[in-house]
N, C-alpha and C positions, 0 to 999 in steps of 0.2 A: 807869269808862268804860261807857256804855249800850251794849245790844244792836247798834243802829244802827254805832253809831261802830267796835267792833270790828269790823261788817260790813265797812264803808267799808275798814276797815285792811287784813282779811283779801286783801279786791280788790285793795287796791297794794299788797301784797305779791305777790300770783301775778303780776299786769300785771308787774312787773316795775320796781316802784321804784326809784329811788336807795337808797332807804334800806333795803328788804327787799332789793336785790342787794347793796347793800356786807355786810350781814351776811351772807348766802349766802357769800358768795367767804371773806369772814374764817374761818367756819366751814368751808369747806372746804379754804380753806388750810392752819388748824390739823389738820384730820383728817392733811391730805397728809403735813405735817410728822412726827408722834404716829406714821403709820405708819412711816415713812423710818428715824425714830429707833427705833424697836421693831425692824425689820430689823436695822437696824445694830446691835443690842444681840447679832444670833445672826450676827456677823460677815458680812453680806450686803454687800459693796464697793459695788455697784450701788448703795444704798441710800445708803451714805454718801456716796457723791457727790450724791447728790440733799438730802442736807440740806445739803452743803456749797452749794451751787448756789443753796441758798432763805433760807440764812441767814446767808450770808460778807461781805453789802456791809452789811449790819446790825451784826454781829460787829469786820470791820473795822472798823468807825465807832467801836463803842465801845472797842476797844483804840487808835487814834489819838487819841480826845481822851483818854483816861487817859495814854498814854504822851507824847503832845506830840510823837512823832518818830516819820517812816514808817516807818523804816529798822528802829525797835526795834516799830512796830507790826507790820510784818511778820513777823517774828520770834518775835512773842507771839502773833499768829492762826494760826500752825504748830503752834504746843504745846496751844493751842484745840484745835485738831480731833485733835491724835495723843490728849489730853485726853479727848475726845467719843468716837471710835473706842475707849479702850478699856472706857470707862464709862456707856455707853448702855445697856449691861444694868440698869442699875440706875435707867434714868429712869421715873418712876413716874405715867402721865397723869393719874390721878386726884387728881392732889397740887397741879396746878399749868400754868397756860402750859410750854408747851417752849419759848418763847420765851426765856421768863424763865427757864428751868433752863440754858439756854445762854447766855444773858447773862450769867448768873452765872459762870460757868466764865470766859469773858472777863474780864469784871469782875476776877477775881481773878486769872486769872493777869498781868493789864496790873499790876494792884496791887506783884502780886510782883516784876515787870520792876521797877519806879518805885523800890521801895523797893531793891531790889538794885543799878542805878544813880544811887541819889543825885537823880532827879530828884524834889521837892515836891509842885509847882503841877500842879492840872490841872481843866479845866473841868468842871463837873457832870453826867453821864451821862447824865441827860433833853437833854440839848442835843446827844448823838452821834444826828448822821445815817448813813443808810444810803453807803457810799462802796464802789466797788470793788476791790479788791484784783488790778487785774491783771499781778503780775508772778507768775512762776513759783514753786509751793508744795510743800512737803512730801507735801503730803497726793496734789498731783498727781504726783510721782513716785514716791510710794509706791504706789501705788494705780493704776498706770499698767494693767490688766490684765492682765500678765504674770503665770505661775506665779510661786509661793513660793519655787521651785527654783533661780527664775531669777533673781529678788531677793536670794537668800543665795549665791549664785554671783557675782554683780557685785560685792556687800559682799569678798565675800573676795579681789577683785582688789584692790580701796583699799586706801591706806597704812593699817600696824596704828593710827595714832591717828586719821585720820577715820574709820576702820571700828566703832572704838569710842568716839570722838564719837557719831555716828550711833546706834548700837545703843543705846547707855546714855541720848541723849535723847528717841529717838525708842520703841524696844521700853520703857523702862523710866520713862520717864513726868518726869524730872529735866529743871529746865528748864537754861536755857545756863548761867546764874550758879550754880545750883545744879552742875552738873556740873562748871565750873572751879573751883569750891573743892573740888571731891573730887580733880579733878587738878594743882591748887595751878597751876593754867594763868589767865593774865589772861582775861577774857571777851571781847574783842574778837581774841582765840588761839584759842578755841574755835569762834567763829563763822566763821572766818577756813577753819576745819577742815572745820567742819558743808558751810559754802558747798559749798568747791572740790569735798568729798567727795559732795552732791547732785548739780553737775555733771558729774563722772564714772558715778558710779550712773548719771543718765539718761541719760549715751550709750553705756553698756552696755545698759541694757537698749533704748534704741530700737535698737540692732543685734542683738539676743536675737532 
């Protein structure tokens, strides 16, 4: 490219291009994100909601076409983020998209959903769009800003098996299939548990 032509370029890029803003925004989206997740590596709440916020209809999307069903895609993007939350210390910017370090956690944990119930088929990954996820999550009633005091205070009102449903998938990183074979409980018993025991948890603590 000649002198000139770089000139021209340098121009539409400051004017304020198509082309020199889409990249600006890309770049500062990824900045946004890289920092969010670095926070969230030294436990900063705030911070994780803010990747939840920039990366969950993305996230969503690829755990519904892996999984083929909302209901288990819901489910898999809960264990995504309690996933993300405890292992963001360990994301490494100079290694990679956060895009992609978080797609992968997706990615894998829908994989492990699929294969734990029996379902095959599923569309190819480049083909998950960005979709919302709006019904009520883990990570928003975990994370609700109440003390820690106040959180292990509502835990110990729940019945002793959602309280340790709860703790064991959520503190301990086991997904649902995985923890009903450690309690020899069907998976659709555990979930059954998780549920009723999140909806209690959050009306304890929004009366905290």
């Amino acid at each position: 490219m000649g002198r000139t032509a770089r000139s021209r370029l340098k121009i539409q890029m400051s004017e304020g291009s198509p082309t020199g803003s889409a990249a600006n925004e890309a770049v500062q989206a990824r900045a946004e994100l890289v920092a969010a997740l670095m926070a969230t590596g030294a436990e900063d709440r705030s911070a994780f909601r803010r990747v939840y916020k920039l990366t969950s209809a993305k996230l969503f999307g690829i755990c519904l076409r892996i999984c083929g069903d909302r209901q288990g895609a819901e489910d898999v993007l809960q264990d995504v983020y309690l996933t993300i939350w405890k292992r963001a210390g360990g994301f490494e910017p100079g290694r990679g998209s956060p895009i992609t370090w978080l797609a992968a956690i997706a990615r894998n944990r829908a994989i492990d959903w699929r294969r734990a119930t029996g379902v095959r088929s599923a569309a190819p990954i480049a083909d998950a769009g960005d979709i919302a996820d709006d019904t009520p999550s883990a990570i928003e009633t975990m994370l609700t800003g109440e003390a820690d005091h106040a959180l292990h205070r509502c835990l110990d009102q729940l019945e002793v098996k959602q309280r340790t449903a709860i703790r064991t998938a959520f503190f301990e990183g086991l997904t649902y299939a995985q923890l009903g074979d450690s309690l020899a409980v069907p998976l659709s018993t555990i979930k059954s548990w998780v549920r009723r025991g999140l909806m209690r948890l959050k009306d304890c603590l929004d009366d905290a």
